[in-house]
LOVEXMI-601132 format. One line per field, with one value per atom (N, C-alpha, C, CB): residue in three letters; x, y, z. Coordinates in pm, whole numbers, plus 32768, in hexadecimal, padded with zeros to 4 digits. Glycine has a CB too. Layout:
<recs>
residu: [ALA, ...] .
xx: [X, ...] .
yy: [Y, ...] .
zz: [Z, ...] .
</recs>
This chain:
<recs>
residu: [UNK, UNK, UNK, UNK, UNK, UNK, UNK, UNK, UNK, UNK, UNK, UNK, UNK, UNK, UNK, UNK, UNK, UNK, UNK, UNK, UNK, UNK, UNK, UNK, UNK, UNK, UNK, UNK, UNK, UNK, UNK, UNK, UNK, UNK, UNK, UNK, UNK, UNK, UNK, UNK, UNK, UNK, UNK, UNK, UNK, UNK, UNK, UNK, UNK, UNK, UNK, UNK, UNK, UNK, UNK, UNK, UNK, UNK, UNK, UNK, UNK, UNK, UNK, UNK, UNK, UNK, UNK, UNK, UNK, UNK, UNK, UNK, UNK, UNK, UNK, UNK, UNK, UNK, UNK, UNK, UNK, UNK, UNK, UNK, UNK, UNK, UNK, UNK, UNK, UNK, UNK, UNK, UNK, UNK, UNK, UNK, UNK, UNK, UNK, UNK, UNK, UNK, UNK, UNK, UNK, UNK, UNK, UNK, UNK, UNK, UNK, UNK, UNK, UNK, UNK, UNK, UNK, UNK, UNK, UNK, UNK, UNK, UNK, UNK, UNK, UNK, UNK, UNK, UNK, UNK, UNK, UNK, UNK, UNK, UNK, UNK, UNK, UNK, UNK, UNK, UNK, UNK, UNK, UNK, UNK, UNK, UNK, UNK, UNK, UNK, UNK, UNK, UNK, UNK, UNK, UNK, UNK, UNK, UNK, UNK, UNK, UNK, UNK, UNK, UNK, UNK, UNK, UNK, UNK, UNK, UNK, UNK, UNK, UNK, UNK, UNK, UNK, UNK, UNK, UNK, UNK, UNK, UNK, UNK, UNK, UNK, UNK, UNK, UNK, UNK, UNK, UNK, UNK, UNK, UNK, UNK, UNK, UNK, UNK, UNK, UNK, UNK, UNK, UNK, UNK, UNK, UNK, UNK, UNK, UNK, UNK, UNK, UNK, UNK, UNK, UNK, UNK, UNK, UNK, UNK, UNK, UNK, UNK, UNK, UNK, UNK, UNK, UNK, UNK, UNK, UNK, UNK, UNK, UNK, UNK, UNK, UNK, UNK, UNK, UNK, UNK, UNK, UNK, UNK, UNK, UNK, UNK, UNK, UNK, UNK, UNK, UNK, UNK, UNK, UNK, UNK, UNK, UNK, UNK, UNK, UNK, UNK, UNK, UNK, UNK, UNK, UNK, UNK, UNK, UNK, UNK, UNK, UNK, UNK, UNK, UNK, UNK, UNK, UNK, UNK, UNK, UNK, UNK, UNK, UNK, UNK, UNK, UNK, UNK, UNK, UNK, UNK, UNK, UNK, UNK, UNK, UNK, UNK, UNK, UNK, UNK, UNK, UNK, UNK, UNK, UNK, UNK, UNK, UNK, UNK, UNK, UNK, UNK, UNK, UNK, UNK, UNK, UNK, UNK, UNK, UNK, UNK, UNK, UNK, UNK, UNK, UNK, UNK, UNK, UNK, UNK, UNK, UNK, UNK, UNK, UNK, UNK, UNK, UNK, UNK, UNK, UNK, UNK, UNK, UNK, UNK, UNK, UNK, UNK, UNK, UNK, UNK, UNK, UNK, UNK, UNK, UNK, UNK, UNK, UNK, UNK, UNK, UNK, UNK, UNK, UNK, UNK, UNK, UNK, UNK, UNK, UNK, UNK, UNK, UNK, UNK, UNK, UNK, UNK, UNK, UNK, UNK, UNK, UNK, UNK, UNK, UNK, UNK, UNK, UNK, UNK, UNK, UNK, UNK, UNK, UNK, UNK, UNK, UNK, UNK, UNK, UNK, UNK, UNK, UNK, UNK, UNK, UNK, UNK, UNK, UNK, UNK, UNK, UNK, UNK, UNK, UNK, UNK, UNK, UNK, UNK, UNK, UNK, UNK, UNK, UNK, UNK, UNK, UNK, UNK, UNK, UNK, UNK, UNK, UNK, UNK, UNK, UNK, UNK, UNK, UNK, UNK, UNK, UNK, UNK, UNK, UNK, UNK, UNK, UNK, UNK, UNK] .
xx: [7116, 7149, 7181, 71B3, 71CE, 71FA, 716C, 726F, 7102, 709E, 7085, 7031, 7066, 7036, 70B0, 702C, 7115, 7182, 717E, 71ED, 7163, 715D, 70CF, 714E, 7077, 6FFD, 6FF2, 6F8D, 7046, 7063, 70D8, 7069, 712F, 7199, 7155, 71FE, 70C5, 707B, 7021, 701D, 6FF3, 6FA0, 6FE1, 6FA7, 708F, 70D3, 70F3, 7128, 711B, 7146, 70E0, 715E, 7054, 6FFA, 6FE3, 6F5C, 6FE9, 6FDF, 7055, 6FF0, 70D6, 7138, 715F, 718C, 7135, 7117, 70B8, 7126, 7033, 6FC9, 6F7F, 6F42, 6FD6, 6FB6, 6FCF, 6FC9, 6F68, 6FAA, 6F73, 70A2, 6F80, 6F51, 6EB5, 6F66, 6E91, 6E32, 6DDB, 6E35, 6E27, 6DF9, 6DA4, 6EC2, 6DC6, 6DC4, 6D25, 6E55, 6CDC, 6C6B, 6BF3, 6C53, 6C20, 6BBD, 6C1E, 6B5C, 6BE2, 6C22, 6BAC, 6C95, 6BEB, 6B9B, 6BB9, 6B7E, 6B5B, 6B69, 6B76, 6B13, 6B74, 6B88, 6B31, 6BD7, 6AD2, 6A66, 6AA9, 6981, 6AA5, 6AF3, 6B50, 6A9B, 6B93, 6C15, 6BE0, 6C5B, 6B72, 6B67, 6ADE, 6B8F, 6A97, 6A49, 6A77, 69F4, 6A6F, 6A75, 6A08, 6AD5, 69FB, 698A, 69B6, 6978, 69BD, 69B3, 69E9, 6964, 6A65, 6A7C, 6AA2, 6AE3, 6A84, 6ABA, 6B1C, 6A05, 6B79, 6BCD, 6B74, 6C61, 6B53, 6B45, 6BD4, 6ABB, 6BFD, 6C73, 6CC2, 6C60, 6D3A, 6DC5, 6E2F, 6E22, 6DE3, 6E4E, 6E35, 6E5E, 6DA8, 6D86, 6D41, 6D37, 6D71, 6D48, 6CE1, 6DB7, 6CBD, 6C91, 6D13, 6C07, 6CFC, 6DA7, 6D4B, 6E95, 6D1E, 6D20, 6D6B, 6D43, 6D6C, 6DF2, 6D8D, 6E67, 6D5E, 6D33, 6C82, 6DC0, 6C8F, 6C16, 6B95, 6C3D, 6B62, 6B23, 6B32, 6A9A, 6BB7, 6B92, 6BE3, 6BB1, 6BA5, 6BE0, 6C02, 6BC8, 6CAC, 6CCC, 6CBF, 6D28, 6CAC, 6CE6, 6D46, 6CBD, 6DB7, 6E62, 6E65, 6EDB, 6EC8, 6ED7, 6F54, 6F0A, 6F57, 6FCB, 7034, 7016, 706A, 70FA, 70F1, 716B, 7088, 707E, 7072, 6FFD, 7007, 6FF9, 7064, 6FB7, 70D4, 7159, 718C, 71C2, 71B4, 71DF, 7190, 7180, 7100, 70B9, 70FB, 6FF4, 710B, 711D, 71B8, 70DA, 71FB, 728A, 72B2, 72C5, 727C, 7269, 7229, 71F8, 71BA, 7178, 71F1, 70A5, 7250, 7268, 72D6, 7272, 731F, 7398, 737D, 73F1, 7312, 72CA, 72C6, 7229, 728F, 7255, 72EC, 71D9, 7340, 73C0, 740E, 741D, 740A, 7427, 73D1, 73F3, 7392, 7348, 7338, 729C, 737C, 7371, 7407, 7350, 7483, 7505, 74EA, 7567, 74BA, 748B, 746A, 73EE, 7414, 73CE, 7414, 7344, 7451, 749C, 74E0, 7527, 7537, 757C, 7542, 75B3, 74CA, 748C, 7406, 7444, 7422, 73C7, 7406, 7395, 7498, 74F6, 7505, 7565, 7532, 753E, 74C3, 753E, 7422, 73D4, 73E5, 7378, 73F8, 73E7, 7443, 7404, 74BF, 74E9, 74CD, 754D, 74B8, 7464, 73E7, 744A, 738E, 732B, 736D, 72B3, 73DE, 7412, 746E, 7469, 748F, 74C2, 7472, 74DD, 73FB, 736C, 7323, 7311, 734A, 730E, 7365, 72E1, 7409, 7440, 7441, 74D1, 7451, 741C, 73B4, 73EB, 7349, 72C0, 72C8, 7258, 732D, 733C, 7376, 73A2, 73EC, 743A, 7402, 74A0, 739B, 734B, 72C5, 731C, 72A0, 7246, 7266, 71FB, 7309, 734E, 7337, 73F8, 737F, 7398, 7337, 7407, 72B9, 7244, 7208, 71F4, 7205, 71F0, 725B, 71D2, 72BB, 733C, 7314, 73C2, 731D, 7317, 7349, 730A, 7308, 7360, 7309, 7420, 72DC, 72F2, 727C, 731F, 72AB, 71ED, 71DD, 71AE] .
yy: [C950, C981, CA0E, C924, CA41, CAAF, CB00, CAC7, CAE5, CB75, CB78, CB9F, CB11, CB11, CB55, CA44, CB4E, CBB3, CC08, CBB3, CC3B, CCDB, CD0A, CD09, CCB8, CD06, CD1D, CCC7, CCB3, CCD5, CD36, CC71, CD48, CDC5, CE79, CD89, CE3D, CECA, CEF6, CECE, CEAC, CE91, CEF6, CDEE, CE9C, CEBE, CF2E, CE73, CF80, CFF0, D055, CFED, D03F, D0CA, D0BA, D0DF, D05E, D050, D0BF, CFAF, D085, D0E2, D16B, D0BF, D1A7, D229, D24B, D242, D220, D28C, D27C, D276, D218, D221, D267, D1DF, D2A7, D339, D3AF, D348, D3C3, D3FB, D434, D3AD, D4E2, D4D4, D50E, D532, D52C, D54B, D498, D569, D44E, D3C0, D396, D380, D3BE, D3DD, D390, D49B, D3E1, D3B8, D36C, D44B, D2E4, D28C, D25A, D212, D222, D1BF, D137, D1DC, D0EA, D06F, D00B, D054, CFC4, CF2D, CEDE, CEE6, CEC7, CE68, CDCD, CEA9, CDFB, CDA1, CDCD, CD48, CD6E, CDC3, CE3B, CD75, CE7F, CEF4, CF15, CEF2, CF10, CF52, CF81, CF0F, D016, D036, D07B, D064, D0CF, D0E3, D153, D08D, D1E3, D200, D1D9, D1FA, D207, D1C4, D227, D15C, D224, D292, D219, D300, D26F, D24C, D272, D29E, D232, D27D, D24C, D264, D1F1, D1CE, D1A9, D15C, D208, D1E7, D18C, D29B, D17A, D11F, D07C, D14E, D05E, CFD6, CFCD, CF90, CF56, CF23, CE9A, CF16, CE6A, CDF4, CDCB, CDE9, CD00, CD2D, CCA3, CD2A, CC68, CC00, CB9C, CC1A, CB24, CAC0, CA54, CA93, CA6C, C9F3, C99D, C972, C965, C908, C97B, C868, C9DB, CA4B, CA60, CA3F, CA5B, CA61, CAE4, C9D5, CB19, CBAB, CBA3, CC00, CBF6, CC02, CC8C, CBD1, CCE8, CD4B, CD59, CD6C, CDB1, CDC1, CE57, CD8B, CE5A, CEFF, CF13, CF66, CF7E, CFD5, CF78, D058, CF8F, CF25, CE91, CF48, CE3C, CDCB, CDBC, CD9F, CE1C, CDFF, CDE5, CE40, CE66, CE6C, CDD8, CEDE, CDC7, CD47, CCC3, CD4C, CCD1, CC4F, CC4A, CC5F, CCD8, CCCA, CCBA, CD1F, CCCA, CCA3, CC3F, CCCD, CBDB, CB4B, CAE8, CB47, CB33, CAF5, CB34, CB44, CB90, CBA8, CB40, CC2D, CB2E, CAC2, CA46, CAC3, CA29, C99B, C982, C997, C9DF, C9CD, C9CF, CA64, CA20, CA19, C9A2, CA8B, C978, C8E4, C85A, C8D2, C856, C7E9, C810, C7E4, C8A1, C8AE, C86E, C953, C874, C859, C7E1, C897, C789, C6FB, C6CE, C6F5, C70A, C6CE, C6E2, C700, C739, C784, C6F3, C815, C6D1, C64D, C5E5, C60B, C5BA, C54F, C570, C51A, C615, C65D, C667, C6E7, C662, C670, C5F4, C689, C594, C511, C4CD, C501, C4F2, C4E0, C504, C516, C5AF, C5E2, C584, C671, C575, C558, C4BC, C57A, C476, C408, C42B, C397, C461, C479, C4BA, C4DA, C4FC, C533, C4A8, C5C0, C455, C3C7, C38F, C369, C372, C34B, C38C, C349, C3EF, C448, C45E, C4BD, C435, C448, C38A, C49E, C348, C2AC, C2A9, C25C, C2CD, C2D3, C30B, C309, C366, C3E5, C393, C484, C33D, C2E0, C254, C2AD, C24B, C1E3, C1E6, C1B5, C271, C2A1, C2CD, C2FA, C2FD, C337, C2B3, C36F, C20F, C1CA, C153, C1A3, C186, C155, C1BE, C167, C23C, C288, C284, C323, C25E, C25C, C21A, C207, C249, C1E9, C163, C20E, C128, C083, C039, C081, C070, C028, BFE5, C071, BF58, BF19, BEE1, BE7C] .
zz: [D4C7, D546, D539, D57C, D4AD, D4BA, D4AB, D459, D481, D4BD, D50C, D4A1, D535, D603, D651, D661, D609, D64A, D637, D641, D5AB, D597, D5F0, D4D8, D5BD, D62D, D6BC, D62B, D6F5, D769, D7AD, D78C, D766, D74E, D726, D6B6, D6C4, D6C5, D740, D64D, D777, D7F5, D851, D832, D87F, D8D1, D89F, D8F4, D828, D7FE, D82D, D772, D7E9, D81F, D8AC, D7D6, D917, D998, D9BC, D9CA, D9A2, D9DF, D9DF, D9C8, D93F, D90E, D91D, D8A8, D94B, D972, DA21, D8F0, DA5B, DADE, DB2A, DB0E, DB76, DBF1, DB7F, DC18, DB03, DAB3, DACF, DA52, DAD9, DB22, DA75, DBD0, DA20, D973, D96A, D8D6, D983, D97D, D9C5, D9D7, D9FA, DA58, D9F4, DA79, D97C, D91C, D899, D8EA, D86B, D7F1, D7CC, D80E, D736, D707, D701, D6A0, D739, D77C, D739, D7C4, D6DA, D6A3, D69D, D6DB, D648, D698, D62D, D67A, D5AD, D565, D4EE, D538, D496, D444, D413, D3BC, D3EB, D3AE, D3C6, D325, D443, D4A9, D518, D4CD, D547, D5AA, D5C6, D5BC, D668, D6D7, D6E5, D75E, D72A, D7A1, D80E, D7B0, D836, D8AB, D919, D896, D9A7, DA0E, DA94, DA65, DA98, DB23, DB88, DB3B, DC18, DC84, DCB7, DCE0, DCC6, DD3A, DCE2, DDB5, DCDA, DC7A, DCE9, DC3D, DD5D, DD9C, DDA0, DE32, DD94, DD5D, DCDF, DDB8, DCA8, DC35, DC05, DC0C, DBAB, DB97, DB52, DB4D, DB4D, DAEE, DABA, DB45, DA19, D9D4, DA0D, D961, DA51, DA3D, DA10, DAD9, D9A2, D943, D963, D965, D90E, D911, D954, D985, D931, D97A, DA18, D960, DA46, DAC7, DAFB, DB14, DB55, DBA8, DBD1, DBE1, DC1B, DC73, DCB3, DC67, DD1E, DD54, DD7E, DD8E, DD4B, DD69, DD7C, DCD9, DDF9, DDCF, DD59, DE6E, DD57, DCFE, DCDA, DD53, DD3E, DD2B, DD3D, DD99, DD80, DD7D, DCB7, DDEE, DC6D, DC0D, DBAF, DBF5, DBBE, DB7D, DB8A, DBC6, DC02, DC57, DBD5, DD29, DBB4, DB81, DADF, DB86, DA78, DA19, DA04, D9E3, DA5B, DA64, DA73, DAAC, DABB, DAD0, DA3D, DB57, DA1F, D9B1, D8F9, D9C2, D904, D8A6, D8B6, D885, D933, D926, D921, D98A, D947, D927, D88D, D960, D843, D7A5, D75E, D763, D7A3, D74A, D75C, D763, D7ED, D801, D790, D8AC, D7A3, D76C, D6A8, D7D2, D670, D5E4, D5D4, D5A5, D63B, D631, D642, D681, D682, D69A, D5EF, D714, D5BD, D566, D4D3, D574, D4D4, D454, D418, D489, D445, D407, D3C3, D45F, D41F, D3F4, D350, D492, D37B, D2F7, D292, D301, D29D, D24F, D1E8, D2A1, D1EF, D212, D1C4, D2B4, D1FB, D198, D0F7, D1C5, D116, D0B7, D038, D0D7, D080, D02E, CFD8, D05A, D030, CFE4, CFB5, D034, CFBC, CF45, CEC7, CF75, CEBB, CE53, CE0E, CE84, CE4E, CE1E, CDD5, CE7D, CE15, CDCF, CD68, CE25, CD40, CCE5, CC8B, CD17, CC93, CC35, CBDD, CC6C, CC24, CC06, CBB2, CC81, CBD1, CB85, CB25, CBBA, CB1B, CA8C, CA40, CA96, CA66, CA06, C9A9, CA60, CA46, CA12, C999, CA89, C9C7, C934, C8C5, C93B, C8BF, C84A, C7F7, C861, C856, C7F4, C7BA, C814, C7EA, C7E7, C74F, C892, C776, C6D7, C687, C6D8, C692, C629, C5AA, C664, C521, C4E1, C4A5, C4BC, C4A4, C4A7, C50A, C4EC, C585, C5F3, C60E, C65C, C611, C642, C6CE, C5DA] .
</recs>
């Protein structure tokens, strides 16, 4: 969850710093993590915006701001949701792994049958 936050925090970052931007006309587009295109603005006032599973939306400007602001407090909600119970694991697999360590020490120990 924390990359889907950071990526969506970078999203929202170059949206907010290069929108209205008329240097901005021309980018390079994203096709996947380390392909990009060619890309041209005609209309810096609407956008496409990803909201998952391949589907499009058209938003203008600020509806868009409006979407990644919503979606960044969502992801921080549900990582604060989840943190405890990640916690909590963690720490029992480290219970279990220190058990098993004790249990193989005294399994190779010599003497031991």
């Amino acid at each position: 969850l924390a990359f889907l936050e950071k990526k969506v925090l970078g999203s929202q970052t170059v949206w907010l710093t290069r929108n209205h931007d008329p240097c901005w006309a021309s980018f390079p587009l994203t096709l996947a993590s380390q392909m990009y295109v060619p890309g041209k603005l005609h209309d810096v006032e609407h956008v496409l915006i990803d909201v998952g599973t391949g589907y499009y939306v058209e938003k203008t400007a600020e509806d868009a701001k409006d979407f990644f602001k919503r979606k960044i407090d969502f992801l921080t909600k549900q990582m604060e949701k989840i943190q405890p119970a990640l916690q909590e694991k963690h720490a029992m697999k480290q219970a279990v792994m220190e058990m098993m360590s004790q249990k193989i020490q005294q399994l190779t120990a010599p003497g031991a049958t």
